[in-house]
Backbone as CSV, one residue per row, in Angstrom:
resi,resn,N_x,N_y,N_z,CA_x,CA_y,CA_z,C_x,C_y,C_z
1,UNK,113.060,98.239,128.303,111.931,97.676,127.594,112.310,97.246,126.175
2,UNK,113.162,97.953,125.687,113.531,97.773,124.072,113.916,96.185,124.193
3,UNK,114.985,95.692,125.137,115.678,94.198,125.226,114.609,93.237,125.302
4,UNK,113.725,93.560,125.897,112.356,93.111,126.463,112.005,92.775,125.261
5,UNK,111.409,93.298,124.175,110.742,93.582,123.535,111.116,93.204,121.939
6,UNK,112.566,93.220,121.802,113.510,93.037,120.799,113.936,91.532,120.902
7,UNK,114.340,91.079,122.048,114.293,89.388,122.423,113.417,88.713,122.002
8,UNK,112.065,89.079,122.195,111.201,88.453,122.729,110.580,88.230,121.298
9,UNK,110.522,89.151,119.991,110.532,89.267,119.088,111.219,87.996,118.170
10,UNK,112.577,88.306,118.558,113.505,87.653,117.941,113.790,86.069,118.028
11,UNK,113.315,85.482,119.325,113.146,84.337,119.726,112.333,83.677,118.950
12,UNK,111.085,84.760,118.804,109.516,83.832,118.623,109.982,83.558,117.475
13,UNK,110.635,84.537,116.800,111.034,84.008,115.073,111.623,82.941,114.940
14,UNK,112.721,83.017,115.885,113.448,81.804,115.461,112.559,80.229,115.933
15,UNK,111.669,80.269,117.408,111.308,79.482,117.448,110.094,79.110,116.998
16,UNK,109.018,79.987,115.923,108.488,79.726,115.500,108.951,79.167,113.751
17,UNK,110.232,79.475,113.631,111.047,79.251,112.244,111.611,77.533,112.121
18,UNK,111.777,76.954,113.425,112.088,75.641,113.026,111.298,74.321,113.064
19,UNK,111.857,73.692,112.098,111.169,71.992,112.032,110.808,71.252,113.087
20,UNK,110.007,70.718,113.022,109.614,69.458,113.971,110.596,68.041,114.061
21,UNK,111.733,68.047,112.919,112.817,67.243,113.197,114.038,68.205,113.815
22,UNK,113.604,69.237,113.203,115.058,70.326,113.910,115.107,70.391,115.562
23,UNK,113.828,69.840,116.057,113.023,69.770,117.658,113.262,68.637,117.766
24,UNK,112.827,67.673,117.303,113.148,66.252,117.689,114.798,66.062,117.662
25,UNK,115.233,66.611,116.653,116.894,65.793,116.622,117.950,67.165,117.715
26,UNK,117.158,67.949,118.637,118.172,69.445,119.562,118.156,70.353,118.654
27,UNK,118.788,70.007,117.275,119.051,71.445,116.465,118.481,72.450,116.828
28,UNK,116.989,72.722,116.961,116.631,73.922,117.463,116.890,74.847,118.686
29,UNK,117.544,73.711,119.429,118.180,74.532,120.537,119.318,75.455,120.427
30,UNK,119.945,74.896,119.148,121.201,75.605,118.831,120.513,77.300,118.242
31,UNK,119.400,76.724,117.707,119.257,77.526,116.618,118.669,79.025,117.681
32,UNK,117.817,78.437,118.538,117.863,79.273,119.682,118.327,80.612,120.607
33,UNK,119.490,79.000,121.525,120.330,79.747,121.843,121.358,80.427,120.931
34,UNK,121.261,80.356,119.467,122.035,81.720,118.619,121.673,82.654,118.961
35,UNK,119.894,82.536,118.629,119.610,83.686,118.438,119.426,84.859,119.925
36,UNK,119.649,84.262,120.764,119.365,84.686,122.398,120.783,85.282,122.186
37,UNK,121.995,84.435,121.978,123.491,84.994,122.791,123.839,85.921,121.342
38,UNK,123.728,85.434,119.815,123.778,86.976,119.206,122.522,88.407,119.224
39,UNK,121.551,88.087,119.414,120.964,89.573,119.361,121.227,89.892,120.941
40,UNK,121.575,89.352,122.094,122.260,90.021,123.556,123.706,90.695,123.163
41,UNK,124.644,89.750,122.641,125.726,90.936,122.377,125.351,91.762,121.657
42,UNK,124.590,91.996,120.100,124.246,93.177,119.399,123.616,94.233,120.141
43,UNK,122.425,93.424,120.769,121.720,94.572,121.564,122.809,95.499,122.831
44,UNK,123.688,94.845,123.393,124.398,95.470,124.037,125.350,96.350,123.558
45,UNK,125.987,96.039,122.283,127.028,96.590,121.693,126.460,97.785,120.751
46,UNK,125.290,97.935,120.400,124.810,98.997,120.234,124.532,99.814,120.943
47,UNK,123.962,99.623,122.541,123.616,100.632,122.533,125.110,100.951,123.948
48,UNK,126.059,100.169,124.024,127.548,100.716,123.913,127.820,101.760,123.201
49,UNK,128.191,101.663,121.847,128.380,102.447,120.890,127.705,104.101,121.010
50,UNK,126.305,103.440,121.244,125.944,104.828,121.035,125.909,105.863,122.243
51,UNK,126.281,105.205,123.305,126.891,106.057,124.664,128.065,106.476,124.340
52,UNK,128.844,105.629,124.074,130.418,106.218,123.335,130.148,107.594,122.116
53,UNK,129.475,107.206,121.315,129.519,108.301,120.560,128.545,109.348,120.729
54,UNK,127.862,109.315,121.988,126.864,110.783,122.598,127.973,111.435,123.916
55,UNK,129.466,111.128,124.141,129.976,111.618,124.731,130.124,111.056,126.076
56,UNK,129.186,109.477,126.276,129.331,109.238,127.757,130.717,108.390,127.998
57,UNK,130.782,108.241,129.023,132.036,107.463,129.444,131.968,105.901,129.613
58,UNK,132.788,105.304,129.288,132.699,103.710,128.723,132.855,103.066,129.821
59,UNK,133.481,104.291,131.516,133.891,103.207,132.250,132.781,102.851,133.008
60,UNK,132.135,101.832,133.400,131.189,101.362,133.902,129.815,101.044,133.139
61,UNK,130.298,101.547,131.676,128.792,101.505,130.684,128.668,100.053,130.177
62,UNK,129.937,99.804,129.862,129.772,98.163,129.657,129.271,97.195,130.483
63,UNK,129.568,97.035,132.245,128.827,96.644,132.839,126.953,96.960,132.653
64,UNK,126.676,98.292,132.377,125.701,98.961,132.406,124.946,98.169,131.491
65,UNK,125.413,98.477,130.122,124.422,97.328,129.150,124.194,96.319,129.011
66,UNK,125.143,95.450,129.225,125.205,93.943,129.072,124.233,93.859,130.483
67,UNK,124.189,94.254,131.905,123.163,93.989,132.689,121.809,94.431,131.868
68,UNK,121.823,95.308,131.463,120.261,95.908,130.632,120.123,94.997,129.497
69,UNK,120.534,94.467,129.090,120.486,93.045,127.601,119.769,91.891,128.150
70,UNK,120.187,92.114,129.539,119.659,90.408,129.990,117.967,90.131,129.503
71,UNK,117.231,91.118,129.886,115.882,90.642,129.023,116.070,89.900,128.098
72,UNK,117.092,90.129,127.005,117.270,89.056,125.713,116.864,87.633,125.930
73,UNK,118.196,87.494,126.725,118.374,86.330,127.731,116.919,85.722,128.207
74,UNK,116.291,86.138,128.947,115.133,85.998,129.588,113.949,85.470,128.779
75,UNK,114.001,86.073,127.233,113.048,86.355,126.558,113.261,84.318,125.745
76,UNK,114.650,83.892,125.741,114.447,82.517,125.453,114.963,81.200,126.425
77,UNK,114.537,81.613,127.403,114.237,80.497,128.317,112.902,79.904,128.320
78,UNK,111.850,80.050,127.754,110.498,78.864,127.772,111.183,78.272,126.613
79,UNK,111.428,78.930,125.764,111.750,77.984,124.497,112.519,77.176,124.677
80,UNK,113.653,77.340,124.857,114.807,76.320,125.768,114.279,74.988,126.690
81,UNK,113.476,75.490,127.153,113.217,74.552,128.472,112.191,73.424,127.019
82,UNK,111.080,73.997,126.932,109.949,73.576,126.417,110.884,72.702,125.118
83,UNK,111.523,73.066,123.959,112.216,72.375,123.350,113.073,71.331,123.633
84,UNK,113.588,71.738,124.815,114.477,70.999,125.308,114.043,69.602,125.786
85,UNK,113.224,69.550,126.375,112.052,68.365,126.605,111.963,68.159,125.846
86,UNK,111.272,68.435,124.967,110.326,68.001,123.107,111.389,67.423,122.746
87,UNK,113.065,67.538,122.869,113.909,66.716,122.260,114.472,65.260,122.880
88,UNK,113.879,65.631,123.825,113.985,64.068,124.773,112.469,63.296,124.790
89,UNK,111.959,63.628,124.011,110.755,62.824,123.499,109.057,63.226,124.153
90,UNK,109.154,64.259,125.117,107.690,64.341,125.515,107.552,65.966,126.173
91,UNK,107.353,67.076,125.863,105.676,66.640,125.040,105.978,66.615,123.393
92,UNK,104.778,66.532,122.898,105.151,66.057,120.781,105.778,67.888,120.809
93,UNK,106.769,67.797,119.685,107.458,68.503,118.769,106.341,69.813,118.547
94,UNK,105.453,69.478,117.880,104.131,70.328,117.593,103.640,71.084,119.154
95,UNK,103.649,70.480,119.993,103.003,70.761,121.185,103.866,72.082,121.928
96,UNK,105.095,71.444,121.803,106.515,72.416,122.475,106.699,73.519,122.092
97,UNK,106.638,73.423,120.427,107.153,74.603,119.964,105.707,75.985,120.051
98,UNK,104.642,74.937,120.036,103.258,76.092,119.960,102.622,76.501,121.379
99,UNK,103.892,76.102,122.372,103.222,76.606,123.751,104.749,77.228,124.098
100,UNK,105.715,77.479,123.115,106.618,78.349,123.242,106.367,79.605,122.882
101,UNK,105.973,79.449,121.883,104.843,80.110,120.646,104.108,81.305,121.542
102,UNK,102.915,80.525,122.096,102.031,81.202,122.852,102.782,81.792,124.038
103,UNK,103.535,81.306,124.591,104.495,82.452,126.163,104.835,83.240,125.392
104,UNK,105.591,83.265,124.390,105.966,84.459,123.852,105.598,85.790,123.754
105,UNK,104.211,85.155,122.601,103.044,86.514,122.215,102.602,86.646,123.377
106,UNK,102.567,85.880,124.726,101.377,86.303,126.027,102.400,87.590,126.782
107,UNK,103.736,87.188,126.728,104.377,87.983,127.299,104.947,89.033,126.428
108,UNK,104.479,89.216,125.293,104.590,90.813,124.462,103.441,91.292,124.532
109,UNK,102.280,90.436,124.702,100.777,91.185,124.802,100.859,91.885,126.661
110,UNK,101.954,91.236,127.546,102.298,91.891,129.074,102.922,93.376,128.791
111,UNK,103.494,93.240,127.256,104.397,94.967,127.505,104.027,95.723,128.339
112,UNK,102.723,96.116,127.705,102.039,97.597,128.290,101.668,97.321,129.631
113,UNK,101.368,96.335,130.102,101.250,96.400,131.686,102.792,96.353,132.768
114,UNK,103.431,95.634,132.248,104.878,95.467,132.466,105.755,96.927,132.600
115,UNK,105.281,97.886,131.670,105.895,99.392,131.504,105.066,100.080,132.610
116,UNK,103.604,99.940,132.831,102.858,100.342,133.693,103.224,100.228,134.899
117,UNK,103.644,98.929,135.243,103.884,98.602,136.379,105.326,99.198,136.982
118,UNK,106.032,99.280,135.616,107.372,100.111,135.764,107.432,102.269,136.396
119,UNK,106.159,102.157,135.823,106.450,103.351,135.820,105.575,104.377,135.997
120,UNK,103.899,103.539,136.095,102.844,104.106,136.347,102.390,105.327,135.919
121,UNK,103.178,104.974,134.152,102.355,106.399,133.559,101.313,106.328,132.354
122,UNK,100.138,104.741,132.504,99.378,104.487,131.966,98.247,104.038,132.290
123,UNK,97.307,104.273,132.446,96.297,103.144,133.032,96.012,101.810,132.372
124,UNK,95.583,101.023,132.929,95.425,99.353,133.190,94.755,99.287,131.610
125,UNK,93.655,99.940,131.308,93.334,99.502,129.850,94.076,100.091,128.801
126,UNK,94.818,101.428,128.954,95.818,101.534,127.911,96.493,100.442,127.921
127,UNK,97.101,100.061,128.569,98.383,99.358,129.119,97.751,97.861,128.520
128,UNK,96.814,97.074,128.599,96.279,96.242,127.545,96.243,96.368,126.547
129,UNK,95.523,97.466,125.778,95.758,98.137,124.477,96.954,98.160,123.893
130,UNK,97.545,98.751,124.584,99.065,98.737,124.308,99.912,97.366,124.157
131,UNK,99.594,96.571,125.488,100.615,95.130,125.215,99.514,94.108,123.773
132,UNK,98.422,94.694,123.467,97.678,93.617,122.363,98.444,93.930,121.744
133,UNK,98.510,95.333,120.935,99.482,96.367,119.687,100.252,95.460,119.290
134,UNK,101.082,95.332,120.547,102.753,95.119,120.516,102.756,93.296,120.029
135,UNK,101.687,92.762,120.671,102.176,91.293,120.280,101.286,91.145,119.001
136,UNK,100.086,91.342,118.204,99.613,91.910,116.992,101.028,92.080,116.123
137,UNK,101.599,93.297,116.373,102.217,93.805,115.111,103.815,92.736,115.565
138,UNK,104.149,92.212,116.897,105.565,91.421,116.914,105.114,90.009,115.691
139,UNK,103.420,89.851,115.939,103.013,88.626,115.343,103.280,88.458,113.627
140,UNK,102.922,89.642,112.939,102.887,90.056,111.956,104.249,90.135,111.483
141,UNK,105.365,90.499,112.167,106.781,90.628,112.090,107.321,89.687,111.984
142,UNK,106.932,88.730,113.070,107.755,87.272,112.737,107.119,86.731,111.211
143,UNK,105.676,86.643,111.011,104.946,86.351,109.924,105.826,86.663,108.781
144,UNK,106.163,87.753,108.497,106.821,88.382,106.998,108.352,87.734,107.541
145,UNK,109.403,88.040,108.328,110.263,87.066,108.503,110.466,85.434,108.026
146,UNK,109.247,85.097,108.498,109.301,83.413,107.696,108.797,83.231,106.330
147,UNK,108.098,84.012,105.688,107.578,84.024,104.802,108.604,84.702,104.041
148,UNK,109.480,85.301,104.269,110.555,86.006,103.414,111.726,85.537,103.607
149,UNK,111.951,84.338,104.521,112.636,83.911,104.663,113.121,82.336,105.003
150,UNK,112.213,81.549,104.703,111.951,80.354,104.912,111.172,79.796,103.502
């Protein structure tokens, strides 16, 4: 859930962080897929590390995480696709990036049902409660990100 959740985060920033020429001219795809293929190796290589240094064994853990990272992965494919179009001219720039926008937060406001469904140790309105929380406060996160950084 963390990859899930940490991607999905990290995407919206970036794809809520670029221009409407950075969309029109690809750049944002780059800018993107950065942010997809570096926070997948970080996310993997951390929590590598920290199997290595709780005593577990490395052989097969590397396969282990990098399969568990793929959420990253997962988390920027609308953007990709949806930009990716917007840079070949249809739908408008504005349109692409704010219905990338919206999959995003819809699928962090899914957390809590998504974990539910994983694991059935919440009921259906926690589990709403819970995925609003999560895309609320991811919303707020990207918010201070661009604003502190843009």
């Amino acid at each position: 859930m963390s990859a899930y959740v940490y991607g999905e985060i990290l995407v919206l920033a970036a794809t809520a962080g670029v221009s409407q020429s950075d969309i029109r001219s690809g750049r944002s795809l780059l800018v993107v897929l950065g942010t997809i293929l570096s926070t997948y190796i970080a996310h993997a290589l951390a929590d590598i590390v920290g199997a290595a240094l709780t005593g577990h064994s490395l052989t097969g853990m590397v396969r282990h995480e990098l399969r568990d990272s793929v959420p990253v992965v997962s988390a920027g494919v609308p953007s990709l696709v949806l930009l990716g179009v917007a840079a070949l001219g249809w739908p408008p720039a504005v349109w692409a990036q704010s219905l990338a926008c919206v999959i995003l937060i819809v699928r962090l406001g899914l957390t809590g049902l998504v974990y539910r469904r994983l694991h059935r140790g919440m009921s259906v309105e926690r589990g709403v409660r819970f995925g609003l929380s999560v895309a609320l406060v991811a919303a707020l996160v990207v918010a201070l990100k661009l604003v502190l950084t843009h």
